[in-house]
C-alpha positions as CSV (number, residue, x, y, z in Angstrom):
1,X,117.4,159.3,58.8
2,X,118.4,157.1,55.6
3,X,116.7,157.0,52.9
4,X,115.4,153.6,53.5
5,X,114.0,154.6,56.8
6,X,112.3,157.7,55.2
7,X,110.7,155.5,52.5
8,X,109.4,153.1,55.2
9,X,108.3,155.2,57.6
10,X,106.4,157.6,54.9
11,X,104.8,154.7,54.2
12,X,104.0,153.7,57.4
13,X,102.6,157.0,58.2
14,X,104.9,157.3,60.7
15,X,107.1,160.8,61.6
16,X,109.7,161.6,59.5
17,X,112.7,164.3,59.1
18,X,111.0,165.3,55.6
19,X,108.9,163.1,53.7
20,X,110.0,160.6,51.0
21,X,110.4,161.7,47.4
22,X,110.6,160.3,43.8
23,X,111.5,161.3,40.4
24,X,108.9,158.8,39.0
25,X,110.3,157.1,36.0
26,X,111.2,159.9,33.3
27,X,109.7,159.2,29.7
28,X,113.2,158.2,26.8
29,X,111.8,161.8,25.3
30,X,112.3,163.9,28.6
31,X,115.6,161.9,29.2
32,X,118.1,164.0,26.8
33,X,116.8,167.3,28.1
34,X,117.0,166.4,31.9
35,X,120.5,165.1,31.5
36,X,121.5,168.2,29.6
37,X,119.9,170.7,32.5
38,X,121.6,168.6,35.1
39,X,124.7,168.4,33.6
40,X,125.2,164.4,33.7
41,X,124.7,161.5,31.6
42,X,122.7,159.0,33.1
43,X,119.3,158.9,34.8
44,X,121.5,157.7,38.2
45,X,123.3,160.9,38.1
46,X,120.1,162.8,38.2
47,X,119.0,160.6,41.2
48,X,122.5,161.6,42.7
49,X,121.7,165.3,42.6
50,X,117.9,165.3,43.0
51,X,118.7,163.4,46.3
52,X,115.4,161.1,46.1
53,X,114.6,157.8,48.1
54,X,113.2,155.1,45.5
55,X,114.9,153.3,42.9
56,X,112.9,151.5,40.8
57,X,113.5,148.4,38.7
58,X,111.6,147.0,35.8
59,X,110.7,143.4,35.9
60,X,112.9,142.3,32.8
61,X,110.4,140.3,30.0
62,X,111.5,139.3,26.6
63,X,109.1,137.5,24.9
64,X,107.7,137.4,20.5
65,X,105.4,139.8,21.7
66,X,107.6,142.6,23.2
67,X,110.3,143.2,25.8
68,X,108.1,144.2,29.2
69,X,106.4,142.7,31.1
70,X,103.2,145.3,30.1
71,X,103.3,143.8,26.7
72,X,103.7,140.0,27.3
73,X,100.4,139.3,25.4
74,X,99.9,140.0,21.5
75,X,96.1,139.7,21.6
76,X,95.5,141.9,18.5
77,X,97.8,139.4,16.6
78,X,100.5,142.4,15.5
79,X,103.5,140.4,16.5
80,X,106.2,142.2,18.5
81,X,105.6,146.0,18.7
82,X,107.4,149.3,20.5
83,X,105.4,150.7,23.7
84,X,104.3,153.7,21.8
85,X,102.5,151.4,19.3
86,X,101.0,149.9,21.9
87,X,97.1,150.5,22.3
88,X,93.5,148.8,24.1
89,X,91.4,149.4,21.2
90,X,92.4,147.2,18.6
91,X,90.2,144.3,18.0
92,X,91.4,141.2,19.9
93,X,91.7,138.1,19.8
94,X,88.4,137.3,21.8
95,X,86.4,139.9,20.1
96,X,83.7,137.5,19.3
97,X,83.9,134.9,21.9
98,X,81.4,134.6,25.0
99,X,82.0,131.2,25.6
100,X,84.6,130.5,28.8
101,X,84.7,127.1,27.5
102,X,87.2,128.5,24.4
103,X,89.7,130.8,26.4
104,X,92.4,128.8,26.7
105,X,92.2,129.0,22.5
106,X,94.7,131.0,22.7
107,X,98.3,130.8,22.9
108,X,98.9,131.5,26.5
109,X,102.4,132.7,27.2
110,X,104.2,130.7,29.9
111,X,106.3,133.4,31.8
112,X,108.8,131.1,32.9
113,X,110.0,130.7,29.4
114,X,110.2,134.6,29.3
115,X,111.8,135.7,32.6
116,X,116.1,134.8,33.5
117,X,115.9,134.6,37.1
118,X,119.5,135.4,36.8
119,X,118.6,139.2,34.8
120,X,116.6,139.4,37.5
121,X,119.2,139.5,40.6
122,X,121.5,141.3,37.7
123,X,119.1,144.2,37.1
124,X,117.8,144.9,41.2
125,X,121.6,144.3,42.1
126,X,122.0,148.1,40.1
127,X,120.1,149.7,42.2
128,X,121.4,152.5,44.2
129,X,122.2,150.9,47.3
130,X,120.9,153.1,49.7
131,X,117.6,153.5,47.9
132,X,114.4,151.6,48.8
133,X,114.0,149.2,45.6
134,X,110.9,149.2,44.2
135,X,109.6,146.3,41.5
136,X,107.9,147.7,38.7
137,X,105.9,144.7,38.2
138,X,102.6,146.5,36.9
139,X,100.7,143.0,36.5
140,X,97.4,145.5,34.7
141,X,95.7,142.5,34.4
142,X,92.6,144.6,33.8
143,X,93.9,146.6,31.0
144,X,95.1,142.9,29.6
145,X,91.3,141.8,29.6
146,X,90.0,145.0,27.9
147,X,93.2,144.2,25.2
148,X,92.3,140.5,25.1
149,X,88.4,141.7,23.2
150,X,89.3,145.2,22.5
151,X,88.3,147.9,24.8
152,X,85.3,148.7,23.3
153,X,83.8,145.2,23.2
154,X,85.2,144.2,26.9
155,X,83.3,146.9,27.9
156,X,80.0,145.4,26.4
157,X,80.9,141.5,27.3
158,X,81.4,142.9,31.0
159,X,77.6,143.4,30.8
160,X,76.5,140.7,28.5
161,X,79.1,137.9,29.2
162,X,80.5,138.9,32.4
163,X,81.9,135.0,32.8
164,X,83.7,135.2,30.2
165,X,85.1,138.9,30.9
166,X,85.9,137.4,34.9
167,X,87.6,133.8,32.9
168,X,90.0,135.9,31.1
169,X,91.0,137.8,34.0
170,X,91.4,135.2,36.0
171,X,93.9,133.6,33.2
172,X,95.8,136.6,33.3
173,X,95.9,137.3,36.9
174,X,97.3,133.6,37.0
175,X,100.3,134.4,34.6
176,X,101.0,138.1,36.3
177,X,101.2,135.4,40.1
178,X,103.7,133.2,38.3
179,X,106.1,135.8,36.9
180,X,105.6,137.2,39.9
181,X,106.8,134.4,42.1
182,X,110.0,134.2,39.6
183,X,110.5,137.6,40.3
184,X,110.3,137.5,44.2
185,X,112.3,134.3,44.7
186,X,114.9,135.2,42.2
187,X,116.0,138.8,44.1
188,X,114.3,137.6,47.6
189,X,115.7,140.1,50.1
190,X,116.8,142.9,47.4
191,X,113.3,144.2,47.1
192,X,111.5,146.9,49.4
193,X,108.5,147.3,47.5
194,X,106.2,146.8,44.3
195,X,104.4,148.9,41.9
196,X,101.5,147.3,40.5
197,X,98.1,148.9,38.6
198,X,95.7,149.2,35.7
199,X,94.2,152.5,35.0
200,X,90.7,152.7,36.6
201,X,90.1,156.9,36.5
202,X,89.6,158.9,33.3
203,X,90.7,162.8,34.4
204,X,86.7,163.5,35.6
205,X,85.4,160.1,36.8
206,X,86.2,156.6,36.4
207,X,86.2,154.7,32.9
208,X,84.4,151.8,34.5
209,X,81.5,152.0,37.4
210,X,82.7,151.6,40.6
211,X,80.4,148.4,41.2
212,X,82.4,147.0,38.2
213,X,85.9,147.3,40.0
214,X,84.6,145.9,42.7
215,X,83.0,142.3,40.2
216,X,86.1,142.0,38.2
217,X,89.3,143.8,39.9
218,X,88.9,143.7,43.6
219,X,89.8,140.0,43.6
220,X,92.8,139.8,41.4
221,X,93.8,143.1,42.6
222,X,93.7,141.8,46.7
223,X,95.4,138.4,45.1
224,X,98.7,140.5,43.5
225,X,98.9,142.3,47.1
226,X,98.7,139.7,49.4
227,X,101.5,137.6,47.4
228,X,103.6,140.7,47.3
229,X,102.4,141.1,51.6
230,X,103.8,136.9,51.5
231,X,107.5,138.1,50.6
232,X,107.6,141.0,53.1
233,X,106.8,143.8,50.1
234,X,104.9,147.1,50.3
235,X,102.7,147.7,47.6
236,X,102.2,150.8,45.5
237,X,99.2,150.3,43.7
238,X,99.0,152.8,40.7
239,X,95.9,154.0,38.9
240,X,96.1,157.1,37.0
241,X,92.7,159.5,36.7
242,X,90.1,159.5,39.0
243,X,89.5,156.7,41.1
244,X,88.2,158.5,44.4
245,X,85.4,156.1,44.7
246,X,87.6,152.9,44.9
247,X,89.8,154.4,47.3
248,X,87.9,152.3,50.0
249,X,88.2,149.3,48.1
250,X,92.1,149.2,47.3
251,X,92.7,149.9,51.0
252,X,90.4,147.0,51.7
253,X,92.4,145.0,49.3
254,X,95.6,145.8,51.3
255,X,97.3,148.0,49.4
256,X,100.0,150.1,51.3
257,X,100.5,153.3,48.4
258,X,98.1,154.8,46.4
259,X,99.7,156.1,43.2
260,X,100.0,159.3,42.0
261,X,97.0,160.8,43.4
262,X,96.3,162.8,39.9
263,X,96.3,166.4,41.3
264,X,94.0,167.9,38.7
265,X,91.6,164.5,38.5
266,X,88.1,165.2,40.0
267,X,88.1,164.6,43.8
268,X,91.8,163.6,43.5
269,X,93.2,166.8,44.8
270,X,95.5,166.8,48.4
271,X,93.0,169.2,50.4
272,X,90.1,166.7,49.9
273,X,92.2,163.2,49.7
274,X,94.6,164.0,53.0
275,X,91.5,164.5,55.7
276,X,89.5,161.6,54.0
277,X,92.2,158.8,53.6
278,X,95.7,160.4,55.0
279,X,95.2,158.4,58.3
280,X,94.1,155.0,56.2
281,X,96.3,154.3,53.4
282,X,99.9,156.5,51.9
283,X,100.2,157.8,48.4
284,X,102.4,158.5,45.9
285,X,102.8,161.5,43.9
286,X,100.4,164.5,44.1
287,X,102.2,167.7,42.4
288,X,100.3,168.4,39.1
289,X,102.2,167.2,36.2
290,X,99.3,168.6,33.4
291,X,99.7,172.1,34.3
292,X,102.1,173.2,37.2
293,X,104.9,171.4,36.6
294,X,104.9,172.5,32.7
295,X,103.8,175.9,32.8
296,X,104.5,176.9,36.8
297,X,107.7,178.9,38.2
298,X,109.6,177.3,40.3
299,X,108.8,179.2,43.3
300,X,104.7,177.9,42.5
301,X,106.3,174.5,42.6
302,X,108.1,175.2,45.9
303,X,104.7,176.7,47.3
304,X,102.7,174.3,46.0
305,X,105.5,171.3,47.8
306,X,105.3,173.3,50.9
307,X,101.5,172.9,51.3
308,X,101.5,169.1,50.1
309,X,104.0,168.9,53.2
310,X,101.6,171.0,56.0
311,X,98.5,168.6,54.2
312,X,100.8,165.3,54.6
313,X,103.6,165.4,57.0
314,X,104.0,161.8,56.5
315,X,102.2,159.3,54.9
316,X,103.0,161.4,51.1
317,X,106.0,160.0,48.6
318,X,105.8,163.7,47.0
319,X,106.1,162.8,42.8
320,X,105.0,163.6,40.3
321,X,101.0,162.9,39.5
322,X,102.0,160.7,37.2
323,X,104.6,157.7,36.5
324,X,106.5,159.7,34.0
325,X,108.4,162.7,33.5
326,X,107.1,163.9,30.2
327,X,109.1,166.2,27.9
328,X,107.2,169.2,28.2
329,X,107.9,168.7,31.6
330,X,110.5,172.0,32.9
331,X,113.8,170.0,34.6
332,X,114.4,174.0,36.6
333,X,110.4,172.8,37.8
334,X,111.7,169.3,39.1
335,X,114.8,171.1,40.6
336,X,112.9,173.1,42.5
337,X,110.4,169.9,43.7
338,X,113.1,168.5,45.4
339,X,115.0,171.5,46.8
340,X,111.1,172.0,48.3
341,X,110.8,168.3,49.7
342,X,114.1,168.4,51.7
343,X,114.3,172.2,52.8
């Protein structure tokens, strides 16, 4: 079996030789050390030896206000900063405003003027061939809102000016459809799948109530997945934390993944999430990356990929539970992961 055909069929919840695996996307920090333990000099030749089945591609975004797609508004008026600079809290520019009738008062970013079709079909055509190619699109449209006030007042105006919270949204969901469509016609037929998200789950419960996902994300959320469904694209949808109450919702909305399934977020864990959803909708990730993969032996990672295989035989992309390989993170520990996946 390829590792196309693994990656499709994982997802498909359909049987597999062993089940489809993924180094996640490796924080700059962690990426000097995991070269070093696997003696190489790229993040490819770590792929190479690891043996996993996704290689994923960042939408490529240069705009005033940063250079990714995640930071394509500058709603707190900083002008262009680094990702780690990056934060929800800082008052923005719609602090004050509950009156839809003054959002487009500010300076809405046109994607097309931001995205080169042509780095597009450059960057996917880098991809390890025989990978499944995954867009990392992100489109956290609902993390842009919180930005657009600041997190602590888009919390409030969800209750007290929830028109105005759902106009902004909307405005942003329409920019995230737009790049997207550049994205997907510019590498149409190069891309397997997308990876889109905001984070919903805080490590015990949810940040927001569940009955607020369900006003102000389901609809964008079911809009990104059924244009991604238009060009023949799975969809990964990640949240990190505990979302185990939305669950329901996000397969209603059509997605196809579930990422990373947070092993050590309330409810999250494999043993409760594979009898209650494995049959309705795949994930992505599962093996703790707070405690086992930093602190574990790697015969408790190979154990612990052992039972995420008897609880998923299919239907599991075995990751990390979480989009990055942090620093603290062992490289022996991820090793062992995928020595575990394909034994």
């Amino acid at each position: 079996m390829d590792k196309k055909e693994r990656f499709f069929r994982t997802i498909a919840r359909e049987k597999v030789d062993y089940p489809a695996s993924w180094l996640g996307l490796p924080d700059a920090k962690a990426e000097p050390g995991l070269m070093q333990y696997f003696g190489v000099n790229s993040i490819d030749g770590i792929r190479e030896i690891i043996n996993d089945d996704i290689y994923p591609v960042e939408l490529p975004y240069h705009s005033p206000s940063g250079d990714a797609i995640y930071m394509a508004f500058d709603f707190a008026r900083q002008g262009k900063v680094k990702n780690e600079h990056r934060t929800l809290n800082a008052p923005g520019f719609f602090e004050d405003v509950s009156d839809p009738t003054r959002i487009e008062d500010f300076d809405w970013p046109d994607p097309a003027n931001y995205i080169d079709p042509e780095e597009c079909r450059a960057e996917v055509s880098k991809a390890m061939p025989d990978r499944a190619v995954v867009g990392i699109i992100w489109s956290s449209f609902f993390q842009d809102t919180w930005a657009a006030f600041g997190m602590e007042n888009g919390c409030i105006q969800m209750m007290m000016a929830p028109d105005m919270f759902q106009g902004i949204c909307d405005r942003i969901v329409d920019f995230y459809l737009k790049a997207n469509e550049i994205f997907f016609e510019s590498t149409r037929g190069m891309l397997d799948a997308v990876l889109i998200g905001n984070d919903y789950g805080a490590q015990t419960s949810m940040v927001i109530a569940p009955e607020q996902f369900r006003q102000f994300g389901m609809a964008g959320t079911k809009q990104l997945v059924d244009q991604a469904h238009a060009y023949d694209l799975k969809v990964i949808h990640h949240s990190c934390g505990s979302i185990y109450e939305i669950i329901p919702d996000l397969i209603e909305a059509g997605v196809d993944a579930i990422h990373p399934m947070q092993a050590l977020a309330t409810n999250m864990e494999a043993e409760k999430i594979a009898p209650e959803f494995g049959d309705k909708v795949s994930f992505v990730g599962g093996l703790d990356a707070q405690h086992l993969l930093v602190q574990g032996m790697p015969e408790q990672i190979k154990k612990r990929v052992h039972e995420l295989r008897e609880l998923f035989p299919t239907g599991l992309v075995i990751s990390p539970s979480h989009e990055a390989i942090l620093e603290e993170v062992n490289p022996e520990n991820i090793k062992a992961m995928f020595e575990a996946v394909q034994d």
